[in-house]
TORLO-359542 format. One record per residue (C-alpha): residue in one letter; chain; residue number from 1; x, y, z. Coordinates in Angstrom, 3 decimals, always signed. Each point is the difference from the previous one (the first is absolute). Layout:
BEGIN
+---------+--------+-----+----------+----------+----------+
: residuo : cadena : num :     east :    north :       up :
+---------+--------+-----+----------+----------+----------+
:       A :      A : NUM :        X :        Y :        Z :
...
+---------+--------+-----+----------+----------+----------+
This chain:
BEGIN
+---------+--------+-----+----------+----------+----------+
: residuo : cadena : num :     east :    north :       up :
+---------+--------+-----+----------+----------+----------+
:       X :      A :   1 : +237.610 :   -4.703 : -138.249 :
:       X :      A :   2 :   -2.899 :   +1.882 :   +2.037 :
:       X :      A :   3 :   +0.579 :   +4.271 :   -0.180 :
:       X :      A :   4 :   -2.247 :   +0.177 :   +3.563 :
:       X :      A :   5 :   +2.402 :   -0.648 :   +3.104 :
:       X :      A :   6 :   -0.664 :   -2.822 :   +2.184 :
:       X :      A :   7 :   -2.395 :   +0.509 :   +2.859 :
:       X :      A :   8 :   +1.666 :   -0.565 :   +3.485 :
:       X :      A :   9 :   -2.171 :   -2.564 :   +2.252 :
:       X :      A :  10 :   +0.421 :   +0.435 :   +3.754 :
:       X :      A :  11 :   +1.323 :   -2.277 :   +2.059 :
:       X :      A :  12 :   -3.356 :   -1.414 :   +1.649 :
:       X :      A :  13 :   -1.139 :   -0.321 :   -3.666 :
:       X :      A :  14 :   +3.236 :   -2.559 :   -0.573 :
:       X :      A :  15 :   -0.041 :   -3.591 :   +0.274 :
:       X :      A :  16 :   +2.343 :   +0.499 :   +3.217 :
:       X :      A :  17 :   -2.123 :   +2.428 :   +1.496 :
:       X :      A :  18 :   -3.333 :   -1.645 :   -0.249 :
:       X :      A :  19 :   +1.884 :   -3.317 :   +1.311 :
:       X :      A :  20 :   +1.214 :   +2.320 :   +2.789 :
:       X :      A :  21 :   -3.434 :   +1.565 :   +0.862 :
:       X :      A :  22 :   -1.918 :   -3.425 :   -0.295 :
:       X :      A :  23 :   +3.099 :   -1.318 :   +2.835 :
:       X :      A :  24 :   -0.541 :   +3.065 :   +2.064 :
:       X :      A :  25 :   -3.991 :   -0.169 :   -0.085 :
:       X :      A :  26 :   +0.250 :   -3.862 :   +1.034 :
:       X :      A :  27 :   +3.284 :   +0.568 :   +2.562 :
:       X :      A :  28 :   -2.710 :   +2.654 :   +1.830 :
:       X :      A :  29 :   -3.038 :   -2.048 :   -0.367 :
:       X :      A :  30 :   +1.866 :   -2.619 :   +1.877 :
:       X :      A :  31 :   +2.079 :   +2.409 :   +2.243 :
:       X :      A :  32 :   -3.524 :   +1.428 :   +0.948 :
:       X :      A :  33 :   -1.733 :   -3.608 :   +0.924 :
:       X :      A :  34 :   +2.815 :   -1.395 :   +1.825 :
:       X :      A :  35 :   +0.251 :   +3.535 :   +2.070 :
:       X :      A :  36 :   -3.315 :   +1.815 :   +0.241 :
:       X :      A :  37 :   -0.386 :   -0.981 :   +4.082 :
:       X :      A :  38 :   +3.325 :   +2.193 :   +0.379 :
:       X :      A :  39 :   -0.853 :   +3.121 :   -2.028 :
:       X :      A :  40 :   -3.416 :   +0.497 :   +1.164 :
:       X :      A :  41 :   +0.803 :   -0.652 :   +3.837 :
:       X :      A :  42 :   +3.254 :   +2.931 :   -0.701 :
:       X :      A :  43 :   -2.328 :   +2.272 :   -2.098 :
:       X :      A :  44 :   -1.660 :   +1.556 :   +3.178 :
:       X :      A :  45 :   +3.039 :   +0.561 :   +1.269 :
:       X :      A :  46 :   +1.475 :   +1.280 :   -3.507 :
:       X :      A :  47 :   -3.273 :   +2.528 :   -0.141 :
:       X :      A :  48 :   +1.167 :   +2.531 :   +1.774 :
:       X :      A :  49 :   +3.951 :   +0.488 :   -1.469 :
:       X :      A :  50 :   -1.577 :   +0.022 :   -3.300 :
:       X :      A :  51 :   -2.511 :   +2.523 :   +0.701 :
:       X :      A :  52 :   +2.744 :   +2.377 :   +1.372 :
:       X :      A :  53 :   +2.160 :   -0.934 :   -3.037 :
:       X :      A :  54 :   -2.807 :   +1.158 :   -1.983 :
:       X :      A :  55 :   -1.011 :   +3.123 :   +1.326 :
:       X :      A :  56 :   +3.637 :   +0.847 :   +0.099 :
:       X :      A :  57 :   +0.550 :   -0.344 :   -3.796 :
:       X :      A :  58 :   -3.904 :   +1.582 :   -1.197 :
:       X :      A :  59 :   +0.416 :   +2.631 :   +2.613 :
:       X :      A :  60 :   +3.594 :   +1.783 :   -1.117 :
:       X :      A :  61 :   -1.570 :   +0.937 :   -3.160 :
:       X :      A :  62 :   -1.267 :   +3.304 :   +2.095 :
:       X :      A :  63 :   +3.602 :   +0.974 :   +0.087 :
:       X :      A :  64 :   +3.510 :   -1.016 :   -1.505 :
:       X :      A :  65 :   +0.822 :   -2.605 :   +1.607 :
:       X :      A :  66 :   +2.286 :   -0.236 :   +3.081 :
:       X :      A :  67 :   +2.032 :   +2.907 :   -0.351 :
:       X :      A :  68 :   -2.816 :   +2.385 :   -0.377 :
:       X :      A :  69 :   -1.439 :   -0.261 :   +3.989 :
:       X :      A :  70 :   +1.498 :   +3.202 :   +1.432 :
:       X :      A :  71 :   +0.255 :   +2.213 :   -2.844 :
:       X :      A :  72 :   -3.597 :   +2.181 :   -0.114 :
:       X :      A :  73 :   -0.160 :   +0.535 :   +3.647 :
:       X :      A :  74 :   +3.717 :   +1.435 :   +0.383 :
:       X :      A :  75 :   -0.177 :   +1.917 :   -3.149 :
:       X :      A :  76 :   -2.297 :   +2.221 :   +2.077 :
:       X :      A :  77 :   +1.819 :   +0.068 :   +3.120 :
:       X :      A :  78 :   +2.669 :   +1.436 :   -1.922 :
:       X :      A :  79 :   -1.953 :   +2.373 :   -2.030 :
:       X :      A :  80 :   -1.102 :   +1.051 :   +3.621 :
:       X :      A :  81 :   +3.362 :   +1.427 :   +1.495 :
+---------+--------+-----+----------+----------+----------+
């Protein structure tokens, strides 16, 4: 028997997982020939929502999230009375 404990291999490094990644990476390779008119004649239309998604979720990191909006500007209306 070995003393050193056995090293744990992720999944993608199993003989399921690199079965799984080779079917996925062929699956989208085909996916992607068979399809490609469709997605590039939606992407223009597809531009703009994921541009607003985008600056949505880089541009919260200036506050705490949604909960935050209203809190500096009545904390001095208060202070105020």
């Amino acid at each position: 028997m070995s003393t050193e404990p056995e090293k744990r291999r992720g999944f993608w490094s199993s003989p399921l997982g690199f079965a799984l990644g080779i079917f996925l990476l062929i699956a989208g390779a085909l996916l992607w020939l068979e399809h490609r008119a469709h997605i590039l004649g939606v992407l223009p239309l597809l531009l703009p929502l994921l541009i607003c998604v985008g600056m949505h979720f880089f541009l919260h990191g200036r506050h705490s999230g949604h909960g935050g909006h209203g809190d500096h500007s009545q904390k001095g209306d208060r202070d105020a009375q």
